[in-house]
RODO-2510 file (C-alpha; in nm, 4 decimals, decimal comma):
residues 377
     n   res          X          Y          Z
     1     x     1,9572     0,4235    -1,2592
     2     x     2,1168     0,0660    -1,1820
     3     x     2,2131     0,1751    -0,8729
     4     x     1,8960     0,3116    -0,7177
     5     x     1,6951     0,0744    -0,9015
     6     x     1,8833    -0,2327    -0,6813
     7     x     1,7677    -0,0854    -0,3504
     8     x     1,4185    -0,0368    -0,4329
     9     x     1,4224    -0,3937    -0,6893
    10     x     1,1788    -0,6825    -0,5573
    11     x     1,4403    -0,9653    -0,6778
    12     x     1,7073    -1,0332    -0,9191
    13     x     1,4124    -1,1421    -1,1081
    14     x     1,2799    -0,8115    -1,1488
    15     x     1,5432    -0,6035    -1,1973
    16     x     1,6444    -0,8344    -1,5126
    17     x     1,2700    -0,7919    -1,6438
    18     x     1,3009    -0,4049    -1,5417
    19     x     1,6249    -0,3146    -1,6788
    20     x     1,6345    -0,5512    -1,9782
    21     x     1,5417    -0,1734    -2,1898
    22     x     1,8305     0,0192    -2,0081
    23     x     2,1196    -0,2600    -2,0567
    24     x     2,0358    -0,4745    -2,3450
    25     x     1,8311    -0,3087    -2,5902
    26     x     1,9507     0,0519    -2,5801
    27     x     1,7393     0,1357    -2,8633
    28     x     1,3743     0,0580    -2,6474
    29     x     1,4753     0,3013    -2,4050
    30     x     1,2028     0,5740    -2,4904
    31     x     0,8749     0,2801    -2,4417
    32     x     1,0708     0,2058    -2,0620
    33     x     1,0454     0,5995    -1,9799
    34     x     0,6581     0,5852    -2,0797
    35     x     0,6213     0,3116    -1,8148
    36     x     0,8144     0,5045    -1,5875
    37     x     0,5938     0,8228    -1,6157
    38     x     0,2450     0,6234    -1,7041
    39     x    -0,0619     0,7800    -1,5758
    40     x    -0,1873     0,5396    -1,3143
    41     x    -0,5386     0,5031    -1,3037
    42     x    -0,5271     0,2874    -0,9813
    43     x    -0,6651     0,5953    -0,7782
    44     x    -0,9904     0,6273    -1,0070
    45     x    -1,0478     0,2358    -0,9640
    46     x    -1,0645     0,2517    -0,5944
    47     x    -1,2489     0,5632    -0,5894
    48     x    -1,4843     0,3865    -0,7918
    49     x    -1,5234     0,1058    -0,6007
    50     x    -1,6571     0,2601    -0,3588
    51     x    -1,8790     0,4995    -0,5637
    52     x    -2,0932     0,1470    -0,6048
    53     x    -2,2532     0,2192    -0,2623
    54     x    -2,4624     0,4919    -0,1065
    55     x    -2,5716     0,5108     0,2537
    56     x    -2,8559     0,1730     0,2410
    57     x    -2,5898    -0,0189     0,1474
    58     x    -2,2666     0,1457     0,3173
    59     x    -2,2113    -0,1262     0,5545
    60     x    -2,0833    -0,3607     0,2656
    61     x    -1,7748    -0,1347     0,1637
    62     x    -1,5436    -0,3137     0,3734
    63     x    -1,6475    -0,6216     0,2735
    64     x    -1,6395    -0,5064    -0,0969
    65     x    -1,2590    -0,3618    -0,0461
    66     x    -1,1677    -0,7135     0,0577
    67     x    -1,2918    -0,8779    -0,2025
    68     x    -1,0973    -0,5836    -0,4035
    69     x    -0,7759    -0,6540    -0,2419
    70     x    -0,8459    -1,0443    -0,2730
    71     x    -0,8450    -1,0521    -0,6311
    72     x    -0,5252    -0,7944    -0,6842
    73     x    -0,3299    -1,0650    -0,4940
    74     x    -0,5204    -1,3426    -0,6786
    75     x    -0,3436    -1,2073    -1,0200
    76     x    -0,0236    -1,1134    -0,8265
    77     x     0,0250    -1,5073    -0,7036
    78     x     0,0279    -1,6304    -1,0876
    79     x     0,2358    -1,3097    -1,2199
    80     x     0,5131    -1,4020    -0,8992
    81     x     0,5009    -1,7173    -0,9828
    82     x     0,4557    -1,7360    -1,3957
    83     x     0,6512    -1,4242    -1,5175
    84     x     0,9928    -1,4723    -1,3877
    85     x     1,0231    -1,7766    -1,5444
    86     x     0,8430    -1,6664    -1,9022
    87     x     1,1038    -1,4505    -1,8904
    88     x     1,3884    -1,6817    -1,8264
    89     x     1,1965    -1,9178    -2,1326
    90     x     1,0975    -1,6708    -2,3687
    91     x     1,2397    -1,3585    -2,3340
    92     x     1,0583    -1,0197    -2,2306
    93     x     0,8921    -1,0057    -2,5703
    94     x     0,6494    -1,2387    -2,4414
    95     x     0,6683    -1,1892    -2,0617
    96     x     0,5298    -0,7951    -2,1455
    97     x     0,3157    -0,9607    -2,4023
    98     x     0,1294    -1,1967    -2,1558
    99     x     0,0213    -0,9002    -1,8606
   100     x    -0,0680    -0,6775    -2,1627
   101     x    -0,2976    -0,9041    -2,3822
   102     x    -0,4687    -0,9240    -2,0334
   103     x    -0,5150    -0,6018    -1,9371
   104     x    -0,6891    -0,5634    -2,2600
   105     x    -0,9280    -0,8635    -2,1547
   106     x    -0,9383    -0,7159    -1,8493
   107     x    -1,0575    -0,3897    -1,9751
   108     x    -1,2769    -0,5184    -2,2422
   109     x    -1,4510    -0,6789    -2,0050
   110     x    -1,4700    -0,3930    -1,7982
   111     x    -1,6603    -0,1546    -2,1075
   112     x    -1,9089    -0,4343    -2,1622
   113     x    -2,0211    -0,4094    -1,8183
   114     x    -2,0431     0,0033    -1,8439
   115     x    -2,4462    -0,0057    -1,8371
   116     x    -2,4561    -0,1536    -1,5184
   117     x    -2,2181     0,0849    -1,2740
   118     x    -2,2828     0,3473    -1,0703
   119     x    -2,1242     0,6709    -1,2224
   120     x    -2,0388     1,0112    -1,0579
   121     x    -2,0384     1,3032    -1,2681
   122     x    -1,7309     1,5313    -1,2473
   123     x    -1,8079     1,7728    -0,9890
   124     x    -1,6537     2,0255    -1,2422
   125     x    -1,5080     2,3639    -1,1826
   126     x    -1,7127     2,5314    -0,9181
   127     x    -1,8207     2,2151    -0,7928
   128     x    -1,4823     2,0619    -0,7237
   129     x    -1,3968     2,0736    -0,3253
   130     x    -1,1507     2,4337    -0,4456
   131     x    -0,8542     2,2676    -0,2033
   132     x    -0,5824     2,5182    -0,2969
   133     x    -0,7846     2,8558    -0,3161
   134     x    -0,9606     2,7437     0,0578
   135     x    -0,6014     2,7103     0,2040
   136     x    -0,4405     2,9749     0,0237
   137     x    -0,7063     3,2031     0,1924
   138     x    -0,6787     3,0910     0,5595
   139     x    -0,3160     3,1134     0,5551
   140     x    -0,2953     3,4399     0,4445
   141     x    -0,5700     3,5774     0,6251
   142     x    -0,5564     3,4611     0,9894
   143     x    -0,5658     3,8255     1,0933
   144     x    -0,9417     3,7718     1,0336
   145     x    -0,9409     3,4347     1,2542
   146     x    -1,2273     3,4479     1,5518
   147     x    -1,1543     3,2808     1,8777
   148     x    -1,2145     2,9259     1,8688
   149     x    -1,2368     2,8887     1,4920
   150     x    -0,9265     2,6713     1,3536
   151     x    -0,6722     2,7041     1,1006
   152     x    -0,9220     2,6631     0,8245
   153     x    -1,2167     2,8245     0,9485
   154     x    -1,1605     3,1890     0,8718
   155     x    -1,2282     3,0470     0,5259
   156     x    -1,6039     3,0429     0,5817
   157     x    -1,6031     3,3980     0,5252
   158     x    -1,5086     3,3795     0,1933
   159     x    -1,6291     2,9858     0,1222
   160     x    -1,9274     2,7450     0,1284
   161     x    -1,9003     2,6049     0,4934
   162     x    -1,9447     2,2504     0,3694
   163     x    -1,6176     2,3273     0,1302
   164     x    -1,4387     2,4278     0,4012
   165     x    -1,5486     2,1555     0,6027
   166     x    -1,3681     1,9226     0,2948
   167     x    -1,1029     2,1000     0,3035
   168     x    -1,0411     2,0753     0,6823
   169     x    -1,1631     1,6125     0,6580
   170     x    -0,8642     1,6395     0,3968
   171     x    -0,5945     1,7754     0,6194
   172     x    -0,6984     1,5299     0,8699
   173     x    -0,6613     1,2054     0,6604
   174     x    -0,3395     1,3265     0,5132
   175     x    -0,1790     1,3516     0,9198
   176     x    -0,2914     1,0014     0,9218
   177     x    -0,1689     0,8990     0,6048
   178     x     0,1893     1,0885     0,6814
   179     x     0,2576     0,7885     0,9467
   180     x     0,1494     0,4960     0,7052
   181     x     0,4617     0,5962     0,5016
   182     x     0,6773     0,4230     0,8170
   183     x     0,4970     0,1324     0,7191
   184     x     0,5411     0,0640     0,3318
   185     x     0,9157     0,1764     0,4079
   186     x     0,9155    -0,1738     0,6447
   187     x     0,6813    -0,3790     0,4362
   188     x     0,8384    -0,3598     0,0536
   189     x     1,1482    -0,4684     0,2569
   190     x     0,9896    -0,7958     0,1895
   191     x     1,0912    -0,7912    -0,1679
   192     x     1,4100    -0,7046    -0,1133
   193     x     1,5867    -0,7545     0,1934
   194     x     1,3820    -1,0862     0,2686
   195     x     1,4951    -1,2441    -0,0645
   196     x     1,8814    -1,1584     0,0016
   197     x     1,7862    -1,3353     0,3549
   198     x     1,5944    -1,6108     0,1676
   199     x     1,8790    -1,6781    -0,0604
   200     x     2,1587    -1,7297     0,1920
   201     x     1,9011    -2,0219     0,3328
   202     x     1,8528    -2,3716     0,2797
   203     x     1,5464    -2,3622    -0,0289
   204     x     1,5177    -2,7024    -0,0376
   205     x     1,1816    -2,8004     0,0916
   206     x     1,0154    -3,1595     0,1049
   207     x     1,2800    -3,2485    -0,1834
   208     x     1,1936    -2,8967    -0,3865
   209     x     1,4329    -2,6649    -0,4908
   210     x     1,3015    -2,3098    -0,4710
   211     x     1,4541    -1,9693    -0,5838
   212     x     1,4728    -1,7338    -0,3697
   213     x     1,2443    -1,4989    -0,6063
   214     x     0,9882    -1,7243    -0,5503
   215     x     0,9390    -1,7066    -0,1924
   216     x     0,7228    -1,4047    -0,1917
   217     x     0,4920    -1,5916    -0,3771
   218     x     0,3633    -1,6897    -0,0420
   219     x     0,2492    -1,3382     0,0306
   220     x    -0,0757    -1,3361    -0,1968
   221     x    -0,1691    -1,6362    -0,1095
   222     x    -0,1387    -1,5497     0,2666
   223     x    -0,3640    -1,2741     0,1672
   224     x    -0,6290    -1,4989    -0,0020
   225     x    -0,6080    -1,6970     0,3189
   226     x    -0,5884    -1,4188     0,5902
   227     x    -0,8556    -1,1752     0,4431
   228     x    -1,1920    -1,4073     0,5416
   229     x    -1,0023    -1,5053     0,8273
   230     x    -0,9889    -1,1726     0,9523
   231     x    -1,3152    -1,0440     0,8275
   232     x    -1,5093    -1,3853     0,9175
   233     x    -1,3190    -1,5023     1,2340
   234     x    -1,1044    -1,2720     1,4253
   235     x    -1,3050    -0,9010     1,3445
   236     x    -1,6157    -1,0670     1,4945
   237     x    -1,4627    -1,2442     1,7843
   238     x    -1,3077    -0,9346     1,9157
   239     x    -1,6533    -0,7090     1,8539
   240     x    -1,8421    -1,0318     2,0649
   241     x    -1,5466    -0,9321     2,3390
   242     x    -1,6750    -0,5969     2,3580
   243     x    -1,3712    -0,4155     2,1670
   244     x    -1,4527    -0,1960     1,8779
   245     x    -1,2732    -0,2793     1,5882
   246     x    -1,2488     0,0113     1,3985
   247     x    -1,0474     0,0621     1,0981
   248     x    -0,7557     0,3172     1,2610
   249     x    -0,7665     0,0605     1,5581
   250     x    -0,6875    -0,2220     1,2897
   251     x    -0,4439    -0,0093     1,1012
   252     x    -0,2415     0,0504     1,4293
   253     x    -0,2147    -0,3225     1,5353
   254     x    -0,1068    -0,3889     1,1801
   255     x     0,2040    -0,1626     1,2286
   256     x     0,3033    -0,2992     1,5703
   257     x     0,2749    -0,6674     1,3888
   258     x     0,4878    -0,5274     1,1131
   259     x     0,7998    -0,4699     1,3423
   260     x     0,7201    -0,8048     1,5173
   261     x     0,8064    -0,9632     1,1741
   262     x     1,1108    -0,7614     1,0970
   263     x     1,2315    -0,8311     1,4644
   264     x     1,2077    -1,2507     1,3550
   265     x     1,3683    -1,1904     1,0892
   266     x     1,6411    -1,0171     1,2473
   267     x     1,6892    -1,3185     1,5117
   268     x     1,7089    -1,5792     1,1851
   269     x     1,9860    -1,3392     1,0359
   270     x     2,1407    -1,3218     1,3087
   271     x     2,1979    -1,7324     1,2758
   272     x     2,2886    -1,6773     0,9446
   273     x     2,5533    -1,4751     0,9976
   274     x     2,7477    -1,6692     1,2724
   275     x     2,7369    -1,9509     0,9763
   276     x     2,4450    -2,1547     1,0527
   277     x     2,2103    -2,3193     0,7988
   278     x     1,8825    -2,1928     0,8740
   279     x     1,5931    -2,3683     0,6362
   280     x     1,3808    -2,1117     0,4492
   281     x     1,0673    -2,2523     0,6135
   282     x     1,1899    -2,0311     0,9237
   283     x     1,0716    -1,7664     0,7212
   284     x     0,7288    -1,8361     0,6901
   285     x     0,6090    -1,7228     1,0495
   286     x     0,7391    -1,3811     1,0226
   287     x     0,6133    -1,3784     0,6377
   288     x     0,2071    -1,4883     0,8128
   289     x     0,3287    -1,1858     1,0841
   290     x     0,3867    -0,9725     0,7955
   291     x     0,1082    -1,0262     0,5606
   292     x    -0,1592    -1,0219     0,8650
   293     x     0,0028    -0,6366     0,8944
   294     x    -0,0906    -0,5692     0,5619
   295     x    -0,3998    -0,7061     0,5404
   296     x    -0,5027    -0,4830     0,8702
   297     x    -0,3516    -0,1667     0,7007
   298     x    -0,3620    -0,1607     0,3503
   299     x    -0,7217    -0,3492     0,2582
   300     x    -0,8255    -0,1303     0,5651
   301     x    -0,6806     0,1639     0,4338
   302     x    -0,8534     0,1523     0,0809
   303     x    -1,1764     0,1634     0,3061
   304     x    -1,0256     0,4475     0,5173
   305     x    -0,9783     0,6326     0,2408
   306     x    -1,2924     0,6098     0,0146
   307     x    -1,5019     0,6706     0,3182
   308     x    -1,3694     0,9577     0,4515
   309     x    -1,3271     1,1358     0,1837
   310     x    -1,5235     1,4270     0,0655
   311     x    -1,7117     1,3267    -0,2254
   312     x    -1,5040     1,6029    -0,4745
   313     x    -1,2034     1,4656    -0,3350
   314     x    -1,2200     1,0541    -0,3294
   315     x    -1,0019     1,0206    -0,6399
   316     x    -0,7189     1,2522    -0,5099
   317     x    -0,7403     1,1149    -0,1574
   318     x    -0,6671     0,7765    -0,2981
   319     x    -0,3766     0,8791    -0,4992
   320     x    -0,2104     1,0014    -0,2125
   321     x    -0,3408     0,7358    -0,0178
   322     x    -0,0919     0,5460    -0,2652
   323     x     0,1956     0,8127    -0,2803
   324     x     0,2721     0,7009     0,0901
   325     x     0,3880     0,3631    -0,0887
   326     x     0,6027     0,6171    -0,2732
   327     x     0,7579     0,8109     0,0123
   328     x     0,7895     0,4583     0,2051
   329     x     1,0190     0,3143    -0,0671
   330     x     1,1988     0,6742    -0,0941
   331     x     1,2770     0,6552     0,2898
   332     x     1,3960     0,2780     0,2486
   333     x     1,6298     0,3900    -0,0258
   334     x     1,7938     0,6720     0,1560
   335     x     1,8322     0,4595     0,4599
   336     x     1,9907     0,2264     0,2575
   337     x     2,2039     0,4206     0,0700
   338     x     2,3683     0,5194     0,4161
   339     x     2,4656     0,2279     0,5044
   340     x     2,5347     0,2393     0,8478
   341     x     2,4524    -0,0788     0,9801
   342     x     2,7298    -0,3507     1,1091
   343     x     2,5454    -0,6441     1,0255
   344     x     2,2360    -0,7263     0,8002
   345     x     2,0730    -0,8368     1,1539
   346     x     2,1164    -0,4946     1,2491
   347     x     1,9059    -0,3442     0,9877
   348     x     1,6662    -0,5643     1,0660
   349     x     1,6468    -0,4314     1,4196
   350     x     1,6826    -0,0807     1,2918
   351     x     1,3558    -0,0676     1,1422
   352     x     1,1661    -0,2770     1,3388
   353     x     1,2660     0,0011     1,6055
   354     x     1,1856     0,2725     1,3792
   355     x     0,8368     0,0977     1,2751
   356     x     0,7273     0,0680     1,6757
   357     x     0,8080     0,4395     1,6565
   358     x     0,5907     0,5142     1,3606
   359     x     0,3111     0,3205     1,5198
   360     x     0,3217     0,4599     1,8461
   361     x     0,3115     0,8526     1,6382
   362     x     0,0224     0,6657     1,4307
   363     x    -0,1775     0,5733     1,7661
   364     x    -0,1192     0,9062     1,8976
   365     x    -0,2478     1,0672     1,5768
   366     x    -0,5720     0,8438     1,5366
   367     x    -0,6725     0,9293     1,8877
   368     x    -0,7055     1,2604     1,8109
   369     x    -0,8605     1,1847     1,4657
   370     x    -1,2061     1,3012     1,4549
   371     x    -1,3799     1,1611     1,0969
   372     x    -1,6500     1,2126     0,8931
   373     x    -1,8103     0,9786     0,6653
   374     x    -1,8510     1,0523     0,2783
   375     x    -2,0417     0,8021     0,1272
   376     x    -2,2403     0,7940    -0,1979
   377     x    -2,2632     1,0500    -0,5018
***
């Protein structure tokens, strides 16, 4: 567990908080394998987001995912900063305590305000988008396939063409999605790889000492800072140019900025290695580079998501909207655990090279991407 738990770990930090069950009290082991195997309900939040909005009032989901994202990062700047040391003060008795005396705030909060939401009822059994059965049909009846009907289509004999219809948006965000797992594989780098960089710096900065944990502390707030930028100032600018800024458009540029970071990176480790002191404040371009990518793919990808999603399907759309975070930091670990590279610069190259690969596959894909918009209950 130790082992694969160091390649995917954040910072030292963490992977004290993490493993504190595993190596120092034995006897807690069965609580950490219920936070292993929680049920997430981060899926169903997003989902219902969006569900706040019908078709006179469409044009404010992106602004609404934003705001969304912004206050995630707005709790994850005070947890990045507050929790490692609670735990180096008081222990993880009270550094769980803390996050989980506020998610019960948090979620009081949230049932007081239950009169006032927008709910969608289940779609239930036979309203549900039937996913499986739809597929299972077309692939085992092609034989029945007309000319010019695709894949999916020779369902319509059998199914609702608007089902099939759902069936065939879903297939189509998921070749999307399959490219976005390049990206996470890059971007958690930054809570691993980037702190091993950070900590061979110089962390002294105007006469403060900082741990190299606490550099990605700078991410949220880069996102607090970069989100109106982008949606205020630079969205607007480039629609005045006459380019339409659309949200596969935004997610591409986001991946080619992503390997733009990893290459500066790579040219600062490079320093490091032939023995130079490089200041940490070298870091902070490539971090702005970095968190500008994310802001352009992931806030844009919640949107992406929600709105293209068939309305029985939002919820599981989302959740594997999030599993490509998943099969990023799977692909990270098995690179890593080969362990081919000659020099930590290298690496850095490596998947800056293999994340201007991913993006050119994603551009390739989104140009043939032809969408559908799902919005309201």
């Amino acid at each position: 567990w130790q082992q694969w738990y160091d390649r995917l770990s954040r910072s030292q930090n963490d992977r004290q908080f993490y493993l504190y069950f595993y190596l120092e009290e034995p006897s807690s082991a069965e609580g950490s394998w219920l936070l292993e195997f929680q049920v997430s309900p981060k899926p169903c939040v997003s989902a219902f987001v969006g569900d706040q909005f019908d078709e006179g009032n469409q044009h404010l989901i992106q602004k609404v995912y934003e705001i969304f994202y912004f206050s995630i990062n707005f709790g994850s700047f005070f947890s990045t900063l507050l929790i490692p040391w609670t735990l180096k003060a008081y222990g993880p008795g009270i550094a769980f305590g803390i996050p989980g005396i506020l998610m019960g705030v948090a979620t009081l909060i949230f049932w007081l305000g239950r009169k006032e939401y927008v709910v969608v009822p289940p779609t239930g059994k036979e309203g549900g988008s039937r996913f499986f059965e739809i597929l299972s049909y077309a692939l085992f009846n092609q034989k029945e396939r007309k000319p010019g009907q695709s894949f999916v289509d020779v369902a319509k004999n059998r199914f609702p063409e608007s089902k099939v219809e759902g069936v065939k948006a879903a297939l189509s965000i998921f070749s999307v999605f399959a490219a976005v797992t390049g990206f996470w594989a890059l971007y958690d780098q930054h809570g691993a790889s980037w702190v091993l960089q950070a900590d061979k710096m110089d962390r002294t900065v105007w006469g403060f000492h900082l741990e190299a944990s606490q550099i990605p502390a700078v991410n949220p707030i880069l996102v607090m800072l970069l989100i109106p930028t982008f949606s205020l100032g630079i969205y607007p600018w480039l629609e005045r140019l006459g380019m339409k800024v659309s949200p596969l458009r935004k997610m591409g540029a986001g991946m080619f900025l992503c390997a733009v970071s990893f290459v500066w990176v790579g040219l600062l480790q490079e320093k490091i290695d032939a023995g130079q002191t490089v200041s940490v404040v070298w870091q902070f371009a490539p971090w702005v580079i970095l968190t500008a990518a994310e802001v352009m793919v992931s806030v844009t990808g919640l949107e992406f998501a929600y709105t293209q999603a068939p309305k029985e399907m939002k919820s599981t759309i989302m959740s594997f909207w999030l599993l490509t975070v998943a099969f990023g930091n799977l692909l990270t670990a098995v690179i890593s655990g080969l362990n081919r590279f000659q020099s930590g610069a290298m690496e850095f190259y490596f998947y800056a090279g293999l994340m201007v690969l991913v993006a050119g596959l994603f551009t390739f894909m989104a140009t043939r991407y032809r969408g559908h918009q799902y919005v309201g209950g």
